[in-house]
C-alpha positions, 0 to 999 in steps of 0.5 A: 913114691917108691913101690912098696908106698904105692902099693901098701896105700892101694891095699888100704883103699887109699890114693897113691901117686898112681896105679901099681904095676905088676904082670906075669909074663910066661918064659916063652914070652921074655925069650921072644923079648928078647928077640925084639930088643930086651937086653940081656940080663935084664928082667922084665921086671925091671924093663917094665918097672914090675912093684912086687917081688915075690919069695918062697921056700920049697913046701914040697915034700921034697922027693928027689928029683929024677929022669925016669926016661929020655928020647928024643921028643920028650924027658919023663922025670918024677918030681920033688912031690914024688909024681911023674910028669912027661915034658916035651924038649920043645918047650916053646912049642909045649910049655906045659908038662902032662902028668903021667901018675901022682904018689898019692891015691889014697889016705894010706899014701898020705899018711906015709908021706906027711912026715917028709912036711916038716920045716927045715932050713934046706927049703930055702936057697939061702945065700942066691934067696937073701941076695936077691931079696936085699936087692929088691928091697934097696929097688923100693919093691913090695916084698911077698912072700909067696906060696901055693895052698889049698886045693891048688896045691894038692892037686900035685898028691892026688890026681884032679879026678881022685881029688874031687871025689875024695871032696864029696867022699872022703872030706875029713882026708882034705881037710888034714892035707890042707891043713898039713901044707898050710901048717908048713907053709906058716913055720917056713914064713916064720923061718925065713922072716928069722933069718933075714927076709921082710915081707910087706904081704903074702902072695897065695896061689889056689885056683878053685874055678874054670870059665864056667864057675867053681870046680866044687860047691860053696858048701864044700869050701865052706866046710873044708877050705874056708877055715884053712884060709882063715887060719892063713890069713889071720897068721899073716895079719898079726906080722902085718902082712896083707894076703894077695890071693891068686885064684883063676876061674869064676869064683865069684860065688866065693868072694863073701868068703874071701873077705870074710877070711881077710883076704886083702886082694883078689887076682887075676879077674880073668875076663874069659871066665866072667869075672868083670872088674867094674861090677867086682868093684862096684859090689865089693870095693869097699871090702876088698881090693883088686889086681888084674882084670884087663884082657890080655888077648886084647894085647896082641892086637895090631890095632890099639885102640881096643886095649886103650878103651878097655884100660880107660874104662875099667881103670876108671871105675877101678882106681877111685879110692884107690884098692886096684893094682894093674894086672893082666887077667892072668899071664901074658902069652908069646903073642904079645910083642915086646913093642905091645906089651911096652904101649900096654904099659904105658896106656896102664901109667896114662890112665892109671894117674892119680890127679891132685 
């Protein structure tokens, strides 16, 4: 069974051969692989047999991209949303940029700005973005099309803090800047789908919670987001593509919706933040698949014994009747050894099995 099979049969809620794989290593983590015996010019994907790949088109409103400032700590650049961000050179040390200003502040900002949100052909890296994709396709992947939506996406127009006010204050406002994005997000799926590409699913990225719960109400998804998803994923169900969501945080208060909606999966499940895998597919397995769930602080561990148990115990319950595809609870940090991460992978082939 190739991975596009093994995956399509798990988000039907059928058995496949075993369960998927799939993982998100950060780029600090494959440079210390790389140390420890990756080969050159050899992905993790492929040293670990990773079953999605992922593709997108630029749905930014493509500012272009500068360095505003240089020494010899840091590189301050505006970006292709037309905000300003200060990286640090080391990036082993600080991966994450700091946001220095946004182009939006106010409603007048965006409607100045929404014009750029049109759909052309130079949001796609053609030529490098077809070859890649043909050589997944012939590797047996599962083929996402990949985007970041919602509130996660605005968040690079509006500073966090402008944002979340303007939820309570300015809800009509929200409302257009999600469904402008997600409006370009859909006529991009439908160029590239026109000129070559072939998605098995969509892979939709939108963070809506912290350790403690929601960054906002259910009522306010309720009335500003909710129908933006269900405009999403009725697009991709009629081309025959279910919807992954990547949401990070406690988000259980969400769920009803999610499957209301029509989102097919739901991942990462970040432990830390309460989302526990077994009671998640005990309450809601029947409607809804998962992906992730298993702590990956349990990886960098010199003994193994803990992650053994946690992967035995939550694929159990998980991979009946299939609906689970393995996944770290988020991404896997420099901690993790090539040599931990490769016995991660093989407890997840273990246990993941399917007998017949």
């Amino acid at each position: 069974m190739d991975s596009r099979g093994r995956v399509k049969l798990a988000l039907e809620h059928r058995e496949p051969d075993r369960v998927p794989i799939h993982d998100s290593p950060w780029q600090t983590t494959v440079s210390r692989w790389r140390g420890e015996g990756l080969p050159p010019r050899v992905s993790a994907a492929d040293y670990f047999g990773f079953e999605l790949a992922g593709f997108q088109a630029d749905t930014s409103p493509m500012f272009p991209v500068e360095v505003l400032y240089e020494d010899e700590e840091h590189v301050v650049r505006r970006d292709s949303f037309g905000g300003v961000r200060k990286n640090h050179r080391d990036r082993e040390r600080w991966p994450r940029a700091m946001f220095v200003d946004y182009s939006c502040k106010s409603r007048r900002d965006w409607e100045e700005l929404k014009p750029r949100l049109e759909a052309s052909d130079q949001r796609v890296n053609w030529p490098a973005g077809l070859q890649r994709f043909r050589r997944e396709r012939r590797l047996g992947r599962f083929i996402t099309y990949n985007a970041a939506v919602g509130y996660d996406k605005i968040q690079k127009y509006v500073a966090p803090e402008r944002l979340l006010r303007a939820v309570i204050t300015e809800p009509d406002w929200v409302r257009d800047m999600y469904a402008a994005d997600a409006r370009l997000v859909m006529e991009m799926c439908d160029r590239m789908t026109k000129r070559g590409f072939v998605f098995d699913g969509a892979f939709l990225f939108c963070d809506l919670g912290y350790r403690k719960g929601l960054f906002f109400s259910p009522r306010h998804f309720e009335e500003q987001l909710h129908p933006v998803f269900k405009e999403l994923c009725s697009y991709f169900r009629g081309r025959g593509m279910p919807t992954i969501l990547h949401c990070c945080g406690n988000v259980r208060e969400l769920i009803p919706y999610f499957i209301e909606e029509g989102i097919a999966c739901l991942q990462p499940l970040e432990v830390k933040a309460g989302m526990d895998l077994v009671e998640l597919k005990g309450r809601y397995g029947d409607e809804m698949c998962f992906m992730g769930g298993i702590d990956v602080r349990l990886m960098a561990l010199e003994d193994p014994a803990p992650l053994e148990e946690e992967i035995r115990v939550k694929f159990r319950a998980a991979k009946e009747n299939g609906g689970y595809i393995y996944h770290s609870d988020h991404s896997v940090p420099k901690n993790v050894s090539l040599q931990q991460y490769g016995k991660t992978v093989e407890l997840v082939k273990k246990y993941g099995e399917y007998k017949r």
